[in-house]
N, C-alpha and C positions, 0 to 999 in steps of 0.2 A: 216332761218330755215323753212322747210316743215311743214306741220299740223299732227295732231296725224292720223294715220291711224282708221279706223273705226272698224277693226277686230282685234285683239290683239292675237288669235289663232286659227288655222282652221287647221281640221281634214278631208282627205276628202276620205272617203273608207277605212281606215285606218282598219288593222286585225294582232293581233299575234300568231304566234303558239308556242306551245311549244313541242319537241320533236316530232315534226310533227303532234302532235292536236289543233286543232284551242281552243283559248285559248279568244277571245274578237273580236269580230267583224264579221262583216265590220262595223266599226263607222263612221257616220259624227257628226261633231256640228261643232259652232262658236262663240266664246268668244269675245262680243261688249266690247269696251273701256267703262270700267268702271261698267259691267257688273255682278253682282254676280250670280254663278250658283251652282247648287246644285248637285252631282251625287250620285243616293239613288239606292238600288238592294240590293238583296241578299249575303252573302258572296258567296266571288270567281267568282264575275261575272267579275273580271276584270277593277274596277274603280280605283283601286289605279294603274294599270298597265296605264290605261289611263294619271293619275296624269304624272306618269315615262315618260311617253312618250314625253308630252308637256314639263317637266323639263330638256328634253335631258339626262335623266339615262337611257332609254333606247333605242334600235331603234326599227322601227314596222317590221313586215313580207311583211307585204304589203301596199297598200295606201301613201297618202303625208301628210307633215305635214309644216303648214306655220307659222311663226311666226312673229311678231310684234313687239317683245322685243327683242333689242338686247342682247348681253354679259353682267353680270350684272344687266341687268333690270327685273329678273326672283327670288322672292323669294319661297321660300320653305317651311312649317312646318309642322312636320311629328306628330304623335301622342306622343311621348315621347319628351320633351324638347330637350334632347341632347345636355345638356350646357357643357362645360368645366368644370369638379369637383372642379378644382386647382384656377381657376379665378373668379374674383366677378361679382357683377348680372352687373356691370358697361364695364367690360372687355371682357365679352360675347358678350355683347350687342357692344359695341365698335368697336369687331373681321373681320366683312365686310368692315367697311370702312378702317381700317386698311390695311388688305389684298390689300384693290384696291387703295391704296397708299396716304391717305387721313394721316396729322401728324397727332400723338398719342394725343397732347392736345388738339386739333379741335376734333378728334373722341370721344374723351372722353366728353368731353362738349354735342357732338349732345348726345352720348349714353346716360348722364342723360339729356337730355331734351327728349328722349322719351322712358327712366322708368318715367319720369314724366306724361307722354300722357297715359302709364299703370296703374296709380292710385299708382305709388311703388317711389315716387322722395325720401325716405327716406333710401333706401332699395340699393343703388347702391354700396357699401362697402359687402354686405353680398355673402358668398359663397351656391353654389346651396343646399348643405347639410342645410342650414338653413332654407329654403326658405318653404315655403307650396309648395303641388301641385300646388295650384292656381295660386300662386307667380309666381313658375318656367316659368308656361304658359303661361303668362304676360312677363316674361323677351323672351323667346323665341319669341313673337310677337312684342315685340321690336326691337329685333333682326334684324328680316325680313322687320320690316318696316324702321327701322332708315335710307336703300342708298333709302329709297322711290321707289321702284319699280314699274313700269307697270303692273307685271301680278305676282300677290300673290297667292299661291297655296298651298291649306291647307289637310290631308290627316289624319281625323277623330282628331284635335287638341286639342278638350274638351273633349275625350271619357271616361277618366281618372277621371274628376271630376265628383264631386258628380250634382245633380238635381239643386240645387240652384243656385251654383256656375258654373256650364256650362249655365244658364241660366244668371245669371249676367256679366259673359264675351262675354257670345254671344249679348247682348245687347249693351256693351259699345262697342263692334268690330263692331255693324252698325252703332251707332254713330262713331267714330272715319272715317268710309268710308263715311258719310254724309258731313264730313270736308274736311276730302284728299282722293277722289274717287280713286278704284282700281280699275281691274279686277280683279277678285279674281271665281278660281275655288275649290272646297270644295266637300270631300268626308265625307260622313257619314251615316250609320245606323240608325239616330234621323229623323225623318218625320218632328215633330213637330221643330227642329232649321230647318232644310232644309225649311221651311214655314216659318218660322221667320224670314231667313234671305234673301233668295235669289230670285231674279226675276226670274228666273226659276229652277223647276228640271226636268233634266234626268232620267228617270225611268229606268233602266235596268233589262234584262232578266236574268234570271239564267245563268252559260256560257256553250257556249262561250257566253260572254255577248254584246247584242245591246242593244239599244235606242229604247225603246216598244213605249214611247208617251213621251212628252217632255210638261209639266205642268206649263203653266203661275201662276205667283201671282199676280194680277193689283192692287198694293196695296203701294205706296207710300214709300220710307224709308226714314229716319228710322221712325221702328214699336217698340214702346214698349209693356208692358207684358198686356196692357190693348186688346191687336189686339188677343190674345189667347183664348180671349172670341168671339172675334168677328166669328157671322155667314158665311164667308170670308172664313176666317183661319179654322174653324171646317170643312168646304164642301172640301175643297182643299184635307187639311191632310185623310180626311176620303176616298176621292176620289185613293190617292198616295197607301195607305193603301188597298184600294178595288185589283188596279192594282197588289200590290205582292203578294197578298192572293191568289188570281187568279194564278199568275205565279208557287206560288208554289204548288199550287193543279193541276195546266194543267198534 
């Protein structure tokens, strides 16, 4: 077997239009193995089209796009769970390896051994109608992770929850990447998780939306809730924050 490649997704010029208006770009970036990245902007600049792009839902107008993960190896979660109403948090969770032909009692075993990795090992009988928001959002991150994927890709998935509890699952989601690294690209509105979580963010322009400045964190993960005071974390966020203030006053 060959070594993991060092790029996991590359964008290189990539731009969409829509109805013949430029709609995002020309974008480049490059998503390292094992990489977490942030993509923060204004609404409608085009970061979840970006998500679309690398998940193959959509194609681009223009530029290339490379990928690293084959078939399979691409999970996805979108801001609304989107579990199965009818099936339990175990059968949700279960549904990928299923699909990819994996038997039902093997699948069902991994799927509660990771509602158990979600803090829910009790919870895998229950249907979505029961579940809290937070639950749901746990079962759904199970989901994605249980065929273990290369390149995770997330598209505003705490926006739902309340301050605490986006804050307590964004936590256990760096630890849990501290144990089984991903690549993991991640859309969101929140400055302060985008700091919290990822080795870099992309800053975007209003659209059509680019890449204005591209915002290291040299700060070790995982970070707990103690790094939120840290001098670090407040220059960053405050920095990320300068840039769309700016953007949207230009």
């Amino acid at each position: 077997m060959g070594s993991e490649p060092p790029v996991i997704a590359q964008l290189r010029e990539v731009s969409v239009d829509y109805r013949g208006r430029r709609a995002v770009g020309p974008v480049s970036l490059e998503l390292a193995r094992n990489e977490i990245v942030a993509l923060v902007g204004p609404s409608g600049c085009g970061k979840s089209t970006i998500l679309r792009l690398i998940a193959g839902l959509e194609a681009p107008t223009g530029g290339e796009i490379i990928l690293g993960a084959g078939p399979g190896e691409t999970s996805v979660v979108f801001q609304a769970p989107t579990l199965m109403p009818w099936a339990s948090a175990a059968a949700n969770v279960a549904l990928p390896l299923e699909l990819s032909g994996v038997v039902k009692e093997v699948a069902r075993g991994r799927a509660n051994e990771a509602l158990s990795r979600v803090k829910l090992p009790d919870k895998g009988h229950y249907k979505p109608a029961q579940l809290s928001g937070g639950m749901a959002m746990r079962v759904a991150l199970a989901r994605a992770l249980v065929s273990n994927p290369k390149l995770f890709l997330m598209d505003e998935p705490f926006a739902a929850l309340d301050e605490m509890k986006r804050e307590e699952i964004g936590e256990w989601f760096d630890r849990e990447l501290s144990v089984r690294p991903k690549t993991v690209l991640f859309v969101t509105h929140h400055i302060d998780e985008a700091v919290m979580l990822a080795d870099r963010l992309l800053v975007f322009s209003p659209a059509p939306g680019r890449v204005i400045e591209v915002v290291s964190v040299p700060v070790p993960r995982p970070r707990n809730h103690a790094f939120r005071q840290d001098p670090r974390f407040v220059a960053i966020a405050a920095h990320v924050r300068g840039l769309l203030m700016h953007q949207a006053t230009a």
